[in-house]
C-alpha positions as CSV (number, residue, x, y, z in Angstrom):
1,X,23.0,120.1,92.1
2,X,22.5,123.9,93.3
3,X,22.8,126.5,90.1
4,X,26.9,127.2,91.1
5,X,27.1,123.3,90.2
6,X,24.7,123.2,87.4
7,X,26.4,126.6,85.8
8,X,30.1,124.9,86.1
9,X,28.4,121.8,84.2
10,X,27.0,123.5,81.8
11,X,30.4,125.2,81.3
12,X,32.3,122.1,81.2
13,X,29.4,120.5,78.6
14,X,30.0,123.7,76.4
15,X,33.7,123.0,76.2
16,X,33.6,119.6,75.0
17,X,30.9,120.3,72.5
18,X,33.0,123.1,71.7
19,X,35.9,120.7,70.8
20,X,33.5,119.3,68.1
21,X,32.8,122.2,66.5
22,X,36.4,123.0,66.2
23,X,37.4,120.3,64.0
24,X,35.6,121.7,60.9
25,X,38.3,124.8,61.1
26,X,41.7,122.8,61.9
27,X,40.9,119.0,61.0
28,X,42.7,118.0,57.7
29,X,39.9,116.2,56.3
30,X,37.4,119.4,57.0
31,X,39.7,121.2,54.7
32,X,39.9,118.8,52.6
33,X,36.0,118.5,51.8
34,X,36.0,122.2,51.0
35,X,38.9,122.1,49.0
36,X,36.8,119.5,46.8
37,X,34.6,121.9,45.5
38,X,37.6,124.1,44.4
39,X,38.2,126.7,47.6
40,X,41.9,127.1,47.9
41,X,42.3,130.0,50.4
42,X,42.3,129.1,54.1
43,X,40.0,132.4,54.8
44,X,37.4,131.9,51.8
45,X,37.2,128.3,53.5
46,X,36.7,129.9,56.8
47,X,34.4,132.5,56.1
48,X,32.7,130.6,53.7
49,X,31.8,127.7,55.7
50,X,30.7,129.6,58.8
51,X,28.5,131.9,56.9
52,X,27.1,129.4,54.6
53,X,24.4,129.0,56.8
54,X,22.9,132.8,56.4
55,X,22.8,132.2,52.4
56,X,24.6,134.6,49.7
57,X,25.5,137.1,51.7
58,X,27.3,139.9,51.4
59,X,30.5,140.9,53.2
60,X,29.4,143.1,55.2
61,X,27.0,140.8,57.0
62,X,29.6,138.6,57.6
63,X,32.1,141.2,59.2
64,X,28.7,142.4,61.3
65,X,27.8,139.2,62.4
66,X,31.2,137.7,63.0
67,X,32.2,140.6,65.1
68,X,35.5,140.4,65.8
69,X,36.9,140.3,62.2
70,X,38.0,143.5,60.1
71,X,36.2,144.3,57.2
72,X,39.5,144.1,55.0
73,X,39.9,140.1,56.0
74,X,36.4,139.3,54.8
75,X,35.9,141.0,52.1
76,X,38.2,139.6,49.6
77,X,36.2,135.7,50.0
78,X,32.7,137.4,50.1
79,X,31.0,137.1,48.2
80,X,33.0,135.9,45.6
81,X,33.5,132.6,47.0
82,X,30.0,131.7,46.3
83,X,31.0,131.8,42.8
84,X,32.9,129.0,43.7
85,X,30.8,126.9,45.5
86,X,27.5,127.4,46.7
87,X,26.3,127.7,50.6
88,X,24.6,124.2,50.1
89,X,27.5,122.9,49.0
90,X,29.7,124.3,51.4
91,X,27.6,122.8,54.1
92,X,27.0,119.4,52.6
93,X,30.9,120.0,53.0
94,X,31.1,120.5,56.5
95,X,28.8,117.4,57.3
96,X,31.1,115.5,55.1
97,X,34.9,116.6,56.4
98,X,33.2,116.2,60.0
99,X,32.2,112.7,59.8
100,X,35.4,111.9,58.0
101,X,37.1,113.4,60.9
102,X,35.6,111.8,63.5
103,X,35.7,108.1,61.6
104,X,39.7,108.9,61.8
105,X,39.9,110.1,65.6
106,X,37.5,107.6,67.1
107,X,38.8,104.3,65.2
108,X,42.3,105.4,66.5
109,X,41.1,106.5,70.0
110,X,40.8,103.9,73.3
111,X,38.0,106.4,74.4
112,X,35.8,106.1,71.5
113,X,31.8,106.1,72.7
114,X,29.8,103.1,71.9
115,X,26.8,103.2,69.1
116,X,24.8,104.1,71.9
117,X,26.5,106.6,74.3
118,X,26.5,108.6,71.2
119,X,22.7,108.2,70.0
120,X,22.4,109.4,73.5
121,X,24.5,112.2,73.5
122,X,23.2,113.5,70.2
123,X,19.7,113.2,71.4
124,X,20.4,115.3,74.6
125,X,22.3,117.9,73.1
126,X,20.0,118.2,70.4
127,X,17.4,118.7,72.6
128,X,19.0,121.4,74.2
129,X,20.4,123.6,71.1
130,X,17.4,124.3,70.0
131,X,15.6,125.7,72.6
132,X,17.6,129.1,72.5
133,X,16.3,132.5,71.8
134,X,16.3,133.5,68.6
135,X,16.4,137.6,69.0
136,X,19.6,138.7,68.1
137,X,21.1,135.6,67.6
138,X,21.7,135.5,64.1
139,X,24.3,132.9,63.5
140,X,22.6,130.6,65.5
141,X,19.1,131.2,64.0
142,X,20.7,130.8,60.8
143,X,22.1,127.1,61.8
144,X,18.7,126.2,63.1
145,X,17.5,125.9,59.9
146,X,19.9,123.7,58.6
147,X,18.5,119.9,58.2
148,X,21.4,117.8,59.4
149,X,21.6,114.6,58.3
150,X,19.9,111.9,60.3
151,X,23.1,109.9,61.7
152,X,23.8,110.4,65.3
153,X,27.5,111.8,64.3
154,X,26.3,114.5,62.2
155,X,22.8,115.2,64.7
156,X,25.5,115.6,67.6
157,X,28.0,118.2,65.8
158,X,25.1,120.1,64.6
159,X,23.8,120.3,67.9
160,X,27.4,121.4,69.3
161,X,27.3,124.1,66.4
162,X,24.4,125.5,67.6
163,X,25.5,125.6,70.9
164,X,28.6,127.2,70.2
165,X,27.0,130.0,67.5
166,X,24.9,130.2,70.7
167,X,27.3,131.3,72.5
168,X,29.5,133.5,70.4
169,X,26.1,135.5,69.2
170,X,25.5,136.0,73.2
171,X,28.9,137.4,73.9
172,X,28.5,139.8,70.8
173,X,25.9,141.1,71.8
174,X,27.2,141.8,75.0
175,X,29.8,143.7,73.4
176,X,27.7,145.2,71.2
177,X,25.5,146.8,74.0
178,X,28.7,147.9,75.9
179,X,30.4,149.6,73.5
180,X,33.1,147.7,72.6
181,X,33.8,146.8,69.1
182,X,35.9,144.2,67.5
183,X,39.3,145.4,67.8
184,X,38.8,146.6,71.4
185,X,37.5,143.4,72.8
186,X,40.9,141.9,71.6
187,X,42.6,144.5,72.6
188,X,41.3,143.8,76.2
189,X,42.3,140.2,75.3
190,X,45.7,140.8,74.9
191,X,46.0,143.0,78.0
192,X,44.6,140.0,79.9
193,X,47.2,138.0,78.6
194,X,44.7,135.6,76.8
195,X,45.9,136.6,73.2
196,X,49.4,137.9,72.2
197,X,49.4,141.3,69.9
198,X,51.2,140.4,67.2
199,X,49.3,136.8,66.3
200,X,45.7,138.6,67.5
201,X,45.9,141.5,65.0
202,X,47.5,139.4,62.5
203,X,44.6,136.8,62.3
204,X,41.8,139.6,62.7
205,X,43.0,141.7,60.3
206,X,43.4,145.1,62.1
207,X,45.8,147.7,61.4
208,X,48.4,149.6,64.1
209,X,46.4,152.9,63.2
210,X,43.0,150.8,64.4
211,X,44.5,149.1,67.2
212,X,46.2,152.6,68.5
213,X,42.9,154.3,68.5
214,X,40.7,151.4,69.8
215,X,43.5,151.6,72.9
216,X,42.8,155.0,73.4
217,X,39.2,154.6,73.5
218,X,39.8,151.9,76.6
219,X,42.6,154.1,78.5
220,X,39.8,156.8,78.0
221,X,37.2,154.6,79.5
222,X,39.5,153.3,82.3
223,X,40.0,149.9,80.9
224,X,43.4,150.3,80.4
225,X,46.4,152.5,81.8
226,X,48.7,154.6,79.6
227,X,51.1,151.4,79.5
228,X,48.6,149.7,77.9
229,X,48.0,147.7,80.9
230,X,45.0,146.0,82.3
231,X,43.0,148.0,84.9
232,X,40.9,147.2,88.0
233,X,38.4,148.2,86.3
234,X,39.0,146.6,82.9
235,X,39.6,143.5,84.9
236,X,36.0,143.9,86.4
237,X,34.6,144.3,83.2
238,X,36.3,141.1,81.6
239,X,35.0,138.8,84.7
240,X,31.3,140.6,84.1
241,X,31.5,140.2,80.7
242,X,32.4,136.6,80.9
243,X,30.1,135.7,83.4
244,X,27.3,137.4,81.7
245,X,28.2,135.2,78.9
246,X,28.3,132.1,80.4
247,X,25.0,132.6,81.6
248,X,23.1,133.9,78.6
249,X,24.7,130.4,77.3
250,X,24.0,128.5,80.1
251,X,20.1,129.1,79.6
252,X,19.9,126.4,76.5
253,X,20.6,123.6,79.0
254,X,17.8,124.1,81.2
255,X,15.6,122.0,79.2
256,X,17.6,119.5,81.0
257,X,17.0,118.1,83.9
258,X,20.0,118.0,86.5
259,X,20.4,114.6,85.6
260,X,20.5,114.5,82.2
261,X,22.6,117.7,82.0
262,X,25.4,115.4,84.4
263,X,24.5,112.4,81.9
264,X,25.7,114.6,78.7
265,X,28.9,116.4,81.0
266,X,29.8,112.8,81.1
267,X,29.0,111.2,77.8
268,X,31.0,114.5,75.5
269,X,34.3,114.4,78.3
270,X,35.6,111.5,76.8
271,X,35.0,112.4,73.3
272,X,36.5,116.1,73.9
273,X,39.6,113.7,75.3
274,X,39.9,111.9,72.1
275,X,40.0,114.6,70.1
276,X,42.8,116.2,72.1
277,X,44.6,113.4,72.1
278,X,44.7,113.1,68.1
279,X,46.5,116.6,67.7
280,X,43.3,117.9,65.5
281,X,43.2,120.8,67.5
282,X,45.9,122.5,68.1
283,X,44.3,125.4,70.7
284,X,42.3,123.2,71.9
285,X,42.9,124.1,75.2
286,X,41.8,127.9,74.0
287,X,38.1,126.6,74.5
288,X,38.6,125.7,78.0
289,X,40.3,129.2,78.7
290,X,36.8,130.5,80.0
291,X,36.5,127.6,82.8
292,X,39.5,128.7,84.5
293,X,38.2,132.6,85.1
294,X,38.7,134.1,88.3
295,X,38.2,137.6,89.6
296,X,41.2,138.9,88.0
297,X,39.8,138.5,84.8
């Protein structure tokens, strides 16, 4: 396997791990082991779940952390949803609506993996998630020092959390260190086509005055045109920026061996295919956006 090989299977492992992860946000019984301990709103279950790891924190951690989010949509669930329940609880929570989930989708699914191609997979991608830097990866550190429980279905989607906090803390920083904040990176999104306007400022909680001046900033920095439209240069700067991404992310799976790193590709592909097959997700094609990047991005 030469590294173009080895970087294209470590994308494809990421994707399906990714597909794990996802099913604590959209899965009916993730919400419904959050709404146990009394949390109504969608976005206090959101943000309070993904940042249960980092403790009480305050909102503006969360909106630093999480990047892409306004301020506005965070701070009316922190920190006042851990009056509600506690970050403990919420991620006893998570474990919970997980394992309930996957129960569900793999008793229904053809493709399920036996006892042991999952011990197996666990144990690989455990290995690997937590072998990643730590220096400005805060989401991910904070996950790290969760104890999951000791069942291979729980040790496997902890894993594929950290892997996927991996990720996202990479491409922030990347960001981060080239001046683009959270409303402009969607921004560039949307001018790539990836994310429509209306549904991307919706869900992230920016206003027209923020997403007028954050596309001024890019037209100013020859991202975009004055149509609003994608540059060559912008269009350079997505494919770097992606590839960057993938691999800063890419470096956690070189722990494994070429072999081993093929053995968990194959062992998560048909679990990723069972859980698109049960309609948990319904973007779950969104995670495997990335794979199909080409120069015009």
């Amino acid at each position: 396997m030469d590294h173009a090989q080895r970087q294209q299977t470590s994308l494809h492992t990421w994707a399906q791990l990714e597909a794990l992860h996802d099913l604590t946000y959209f899965a009916k019984e993730c919400r419904d082991a959050y709404k146990k301990l009394g949390v109504g709103d969608s976005w206090a279950r959101y943000f309070g779940g993904r940042s249960a790891p980092m403790g009480r924190v305050n909102a503006s951690v969360v909106t630093a952390t999480f990047y892409s989010f306004a301020h506005r949509l965070i701070a009316p669930s922190i920190p006042s949803v851990w009056e509600v329940a506690t970050p403990d609880q919420f991620i006893r929570a998570r474990f919970e609506g997980f394992r309930a989930t996957w129960e569900r989708i793999m008793s229904a699914s053809t493709l399920a993996p036996s006892q042991a191609a999952h011990l197996r997979a666990a144990a690989l991608a455990m290995r690997a998630a937590v072998t990643g830097s730590q220096a400005g990866h805060v989401l991910y550190s904070a996950n790290l020092e969760i104890q999951a429980p000791d069942d291979p279905v729980s040790q496997l989607f902890h894993a594929a959390t950290l892997i996927r906090e991996y990720r996202g803390d990479s491409h922030n920083n990347l960001l981060a260190a080239h001046r683009i904040d959270g409303c402009q990176a969607h921004i560039l999104m949307v001018a790539i086509g990836a994310e429509d306007r209306e549904s991307s400022q919706r869900s992230r909680g920016y206003t027209d005055d923020e997403w007028a001046t954050g596309t001024d900033t890019l037209i100013g920095r020859g991202y975009l045109d004055t149509q609003q439209n994608i540059t060559p240069a912008g269009r350079s700067f997505r494919a770097d920026l992606e590839r960057a991404t993938n691999q800063l992310m890419g470096q956690i799976f070189d722990v494994l061996s070429h072999r081993e790193l093929s053995e968990l590709a194959a062992l998560t592909a048909p679990i990723a295919m069972a859980i698109h097959a049960s309609g948990s997700l319904p973007n779950f094609t969104r995670a495997f956006e990335v794979l199909e990047l080409d120069e015009s991005w």
